[in-house]
N, C-alpha and C positions, 0 to 999 in steps of 0.2 A: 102622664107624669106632671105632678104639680111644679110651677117654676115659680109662683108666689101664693103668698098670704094675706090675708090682710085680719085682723083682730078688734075690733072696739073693747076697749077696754075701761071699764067705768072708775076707776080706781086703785090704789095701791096694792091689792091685795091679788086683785084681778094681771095685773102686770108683773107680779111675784110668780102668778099661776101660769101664765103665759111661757115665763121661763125655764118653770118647771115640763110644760108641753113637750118644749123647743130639745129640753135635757132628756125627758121618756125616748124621743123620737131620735137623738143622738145615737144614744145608748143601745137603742134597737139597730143601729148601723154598723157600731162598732168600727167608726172612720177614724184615721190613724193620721196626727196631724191636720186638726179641725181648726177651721177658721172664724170664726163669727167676729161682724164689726158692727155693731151699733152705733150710731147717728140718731142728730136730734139735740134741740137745742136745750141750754142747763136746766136742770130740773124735771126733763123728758121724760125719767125713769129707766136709763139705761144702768144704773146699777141695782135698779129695781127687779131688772130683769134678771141680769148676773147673779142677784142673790137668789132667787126662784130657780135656776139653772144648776148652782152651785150646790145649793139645800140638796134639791132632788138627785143631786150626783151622790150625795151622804157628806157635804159636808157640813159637819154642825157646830162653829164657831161663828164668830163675828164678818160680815162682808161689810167692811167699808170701801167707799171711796178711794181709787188710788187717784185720786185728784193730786196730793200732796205727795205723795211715795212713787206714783208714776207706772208702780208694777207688785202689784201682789200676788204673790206665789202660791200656791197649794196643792197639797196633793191628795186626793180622790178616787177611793176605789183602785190606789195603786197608778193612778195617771196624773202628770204631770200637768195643773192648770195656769193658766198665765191671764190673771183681770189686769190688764193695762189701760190707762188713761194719760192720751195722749196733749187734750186740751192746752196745756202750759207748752208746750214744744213748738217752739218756731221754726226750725230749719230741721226739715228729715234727716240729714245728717246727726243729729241729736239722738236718734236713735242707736248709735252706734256706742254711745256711751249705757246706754240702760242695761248693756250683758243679754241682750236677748237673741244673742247669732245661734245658743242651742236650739233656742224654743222657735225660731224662725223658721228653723232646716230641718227641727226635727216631729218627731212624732207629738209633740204637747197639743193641749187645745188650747187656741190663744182669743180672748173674750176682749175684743179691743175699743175701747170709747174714741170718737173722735181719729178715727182711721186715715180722714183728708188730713191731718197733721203728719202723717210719717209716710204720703204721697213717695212714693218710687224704692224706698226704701222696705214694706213691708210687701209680704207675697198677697196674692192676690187672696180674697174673702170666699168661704165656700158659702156663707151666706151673706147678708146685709139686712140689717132689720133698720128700718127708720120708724123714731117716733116722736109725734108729732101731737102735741095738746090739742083739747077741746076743747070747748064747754063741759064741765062735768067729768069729763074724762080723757083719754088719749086715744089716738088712733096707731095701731102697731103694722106697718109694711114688713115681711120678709120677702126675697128675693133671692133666689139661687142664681148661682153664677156657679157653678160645677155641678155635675156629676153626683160626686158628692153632696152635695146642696140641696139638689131636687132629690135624691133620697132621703135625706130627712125632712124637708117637706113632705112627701107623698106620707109620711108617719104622723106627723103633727095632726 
């Protein structure tokens, strides 16, 4: 059972397709209340990912940045998705303002940037991708921490 990843990724396009991997090998799971939190510093590509993940679920509108909105919503395939960016948040309690106690507790899939910002307040990650630039490109880590997690690893 796979418990990590690891991806070179030479570019933008390649880090889209990645996300798309991550979304095939979801979707083959069909896990109920999915976790992923991306890390990595600005400009990493973590909503680069998001959009490659998001696309391949069928969604085909604009993914921007909840840099400035904090939480954008969507729904996919009939499932509730939650791209959250937590960067601007200071005090995990901050979370308690953003309305996200459904999608916390419940079945949503929750795609969260910057995850050490909402420390003790969010549930734990069924996965974690860290990504980290290169020369040329980026390096993409996943890591399962559930059950869950290493199932869609072992698919990826």
């Amino acid at each position: 059972m796979a418990q990590s990843l690891r991806l070179e990724l030479p570019d933008a396009t390649a880090t889209e397709a990645a996300g798309a991997r991550l979304a095939d090998a979801f979707r083959a799971t069909a896990i109920a209340g999915f976790k992923l939190y991306l890390e990595g510093d600005l400009g990493a590509g973590k909503t680069t990912l998001v959009r490659g993940f998001l696309r391949r679920l069928g969604h085909g509108g604009r993914v921007p940045s909840p840099t400035y909105t904090l939480v954008e919503p969507y729904v996919v395939a009939g499932l509730p998705v939650y791209h959250v960016d937590l960067y601007r948040i200071r005090d995990p309690a901050e979370l308690d303002d953003l309305g996200l106690g459904d999608a916390l507790a419940g079945e949503a899939v929750l795609l969260v940037e910057w995850p050490d910002h909402g420390a003790g307040r969010l549930p734990g990650a069924d996965i974690s991708v860290r990504l980290a630039g290169y020369e040329g490109g980026r390096t993409l880590i996943c890591e399962a921490h559930t059950p869950d997690g290493s199932a869609v690893l072992d698919r990826v």
